[in-house]
N, C-alpha and C positions, 0 to 999 in steps of 0.2 A: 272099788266100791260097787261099783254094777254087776262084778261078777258076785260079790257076795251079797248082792241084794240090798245094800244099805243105802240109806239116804241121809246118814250126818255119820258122824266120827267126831270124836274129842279124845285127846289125846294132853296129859296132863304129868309134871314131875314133879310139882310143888313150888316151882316159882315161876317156871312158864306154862301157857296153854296152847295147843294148836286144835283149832276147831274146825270141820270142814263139813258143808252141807251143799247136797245134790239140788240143785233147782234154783238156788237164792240169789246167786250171784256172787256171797258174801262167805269172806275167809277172813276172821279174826286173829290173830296173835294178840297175847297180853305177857307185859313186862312189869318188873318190878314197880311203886309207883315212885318209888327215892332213890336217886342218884346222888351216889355223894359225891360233893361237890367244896373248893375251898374259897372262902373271904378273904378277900385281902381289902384291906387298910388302905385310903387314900391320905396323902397327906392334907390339912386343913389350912384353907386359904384364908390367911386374917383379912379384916379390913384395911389394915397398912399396908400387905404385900398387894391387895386387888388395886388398892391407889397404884402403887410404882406400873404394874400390870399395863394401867390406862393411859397412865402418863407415856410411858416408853410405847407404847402402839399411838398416842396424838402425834410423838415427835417423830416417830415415821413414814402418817399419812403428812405430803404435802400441802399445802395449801390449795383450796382448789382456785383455777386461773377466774378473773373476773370473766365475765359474757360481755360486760361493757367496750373493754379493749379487743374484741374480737376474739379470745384467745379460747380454741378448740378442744377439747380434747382428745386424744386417740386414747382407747380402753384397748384391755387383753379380750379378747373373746375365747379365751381358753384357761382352763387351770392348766397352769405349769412351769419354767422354765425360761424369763426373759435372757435371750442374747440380742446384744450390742451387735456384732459383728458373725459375719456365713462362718470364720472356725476360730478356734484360740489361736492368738497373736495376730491375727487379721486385722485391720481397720477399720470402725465401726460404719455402718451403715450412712450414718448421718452423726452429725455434730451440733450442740447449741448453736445456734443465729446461722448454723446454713438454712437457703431456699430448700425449697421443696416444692412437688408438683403432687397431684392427686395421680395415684398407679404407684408413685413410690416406694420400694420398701426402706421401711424403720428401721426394723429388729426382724428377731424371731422367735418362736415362742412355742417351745417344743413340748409337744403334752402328746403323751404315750407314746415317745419314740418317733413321732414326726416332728417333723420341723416346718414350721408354718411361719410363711412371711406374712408379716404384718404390715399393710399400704397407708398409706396418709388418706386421708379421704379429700385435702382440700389442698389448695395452692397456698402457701405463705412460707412463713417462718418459724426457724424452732424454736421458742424461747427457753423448753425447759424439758430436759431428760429428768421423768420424775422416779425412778427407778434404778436401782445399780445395776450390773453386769453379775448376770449367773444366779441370779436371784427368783425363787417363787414369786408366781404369781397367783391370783384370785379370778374368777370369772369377773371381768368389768371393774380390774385395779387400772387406775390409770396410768398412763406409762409415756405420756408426753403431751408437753401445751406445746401447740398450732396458733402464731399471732396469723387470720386469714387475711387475703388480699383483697 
């Protein structure tokens, strides 16, 4: 462009444009403005299928433990992967009504390919593995009552 002495350029084929201007800063392209694109169809949620929905998600969240009885909870602080025990066929970390100390580990709870142990935070007892083995979890699903000492 400097050698020919110009200070813009446009350049055009009928569905695109390339513009170029000396000094501005500014190089536009313009595109079609429709991309075709397809719909698809979700299927529709009655109000009897949204009931079973809520029911089967109550009868999976446990009960939460009283605060009266002391009883603690330990939460995931990670989305992903509750294990029981360091590898399959292993022996789980802990067991209902065994002790426990604070530093302990629980489980593990493996989110993005680490494996993160998870510690008791207090001294007592376990009263309740609220979770299964090999199972999802949620940021702050809980995953065992602590009766504390």
């Amino acid at each position: 462009m400097n050698r020919h002495n110009l200070s813009e350029v446009e350049l055009s084929d009928g569905k695109n444009k390339v513009r170029l201007q000396i000094g501005s800063g500014l190089r536009t392209l313009s595109f079609p403005a429709s991309i075709p694109h397809e719909t698809v169809a979700l299927p529709a949620v009655t109000a009897e299928k949204a009931a079973k929905i809520v029911e089967a998600a109550e009868e999976i969240q446990p009960e939460q433990p009283s605060r009266e009885s002391n009883q603690i909870q330990i939460k995931s602080p990670f989305v992903g992967t509750f294990y029981r025990a360091p590898s399959p066929g292993a022996e789980p970390y802990i067991k209902e009504g065994q002790m426990v100390k604070k530093g302990d580990v629980l489980c593990i709870v493996e989110a993005m390919k680490l494996m993160n142990e998870i510690e008791s935070d207090v001294d007592g007892v376990v009263t309740r593995v609220l979770i299964e083995n090999a199972s999802p979890v949620d940021y702050g699903a809980r995953l065992f009552a602590i009766k504390s000492n």
